[in-house]
C-alpha positions in Angstrom: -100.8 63.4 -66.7 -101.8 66.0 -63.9 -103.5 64.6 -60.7 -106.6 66.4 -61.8 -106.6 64.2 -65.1 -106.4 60.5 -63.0 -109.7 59.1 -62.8 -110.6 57.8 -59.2 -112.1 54.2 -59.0 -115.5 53.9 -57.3 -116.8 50.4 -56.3 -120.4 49.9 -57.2 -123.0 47.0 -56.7 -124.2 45.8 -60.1 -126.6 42.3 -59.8 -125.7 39.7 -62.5 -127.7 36.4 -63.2 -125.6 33.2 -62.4 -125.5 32.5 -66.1 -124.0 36.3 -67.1 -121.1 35.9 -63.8 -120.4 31.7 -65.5 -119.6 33.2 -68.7 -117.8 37.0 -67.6 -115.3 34.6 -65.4 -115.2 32.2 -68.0 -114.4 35.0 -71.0 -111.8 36.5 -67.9 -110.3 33.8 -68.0 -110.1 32.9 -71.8 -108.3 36.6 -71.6 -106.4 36.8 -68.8 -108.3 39.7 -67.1 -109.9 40.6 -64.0 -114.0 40.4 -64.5 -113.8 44.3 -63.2 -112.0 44.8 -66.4 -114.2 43.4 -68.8 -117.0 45.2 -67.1 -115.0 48.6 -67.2 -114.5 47.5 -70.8 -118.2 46.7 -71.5 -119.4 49.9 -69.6 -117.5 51.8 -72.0 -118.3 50.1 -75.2 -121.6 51.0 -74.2 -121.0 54.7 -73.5 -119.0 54.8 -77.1 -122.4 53.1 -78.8 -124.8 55.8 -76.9 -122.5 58.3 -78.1 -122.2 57.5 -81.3 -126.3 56.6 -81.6 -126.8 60.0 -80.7 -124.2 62.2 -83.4 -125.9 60.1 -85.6 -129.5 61.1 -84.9 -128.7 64.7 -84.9 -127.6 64.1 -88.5 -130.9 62.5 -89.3 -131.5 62.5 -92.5 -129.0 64.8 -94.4 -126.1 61.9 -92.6 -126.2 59.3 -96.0 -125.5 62.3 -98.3 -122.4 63.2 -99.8 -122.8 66.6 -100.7 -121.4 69.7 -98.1 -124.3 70.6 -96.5 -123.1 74.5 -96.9 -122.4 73.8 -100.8 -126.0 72.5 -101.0 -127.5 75.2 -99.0 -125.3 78.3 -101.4 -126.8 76.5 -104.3 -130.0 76.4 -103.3 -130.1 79.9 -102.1 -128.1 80.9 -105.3 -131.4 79.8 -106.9 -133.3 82.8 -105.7 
């Protein structure tokens, strides 16, 4: 991996309710793992979802079909 490649850690204030820090420590400690992991973990579980949210909306509709879209699109223009 080149240097360019490492990805630099930045420390950033986030404000959690006392109920959300009880259970992060307590799930940290059900997995042996710092609380800054499981929120580097949740962060990007959360950047995968949005991610995947959006490819799917720009498939709107035509994303549930099965057909090639360029098959679909040959026939229909083979049609005129």
């Amino acid at each position: 991996m080149a240097i360019s490649d490492m990805e630099i850690p930045v420390r950033i204030l986030a404000d959690l309710g006392d109920r959300q820090l009880r259970a992060l420590d307590e799930l940290a400690k059900q997995k042996k793992v710092s609380r800054a992991a499981l929120i580097r973990l949740a962060v990007d579980n959360l950047l995968v979802k949005h991610r995947n949210d959006r490819q799917s909306d720009a498939f709107g509709l035509w994303g549930d079909r099965t057909v090639d879209g360029l098959v679909y699109q040959e026939k229909l223009r083979g049609e005129w």
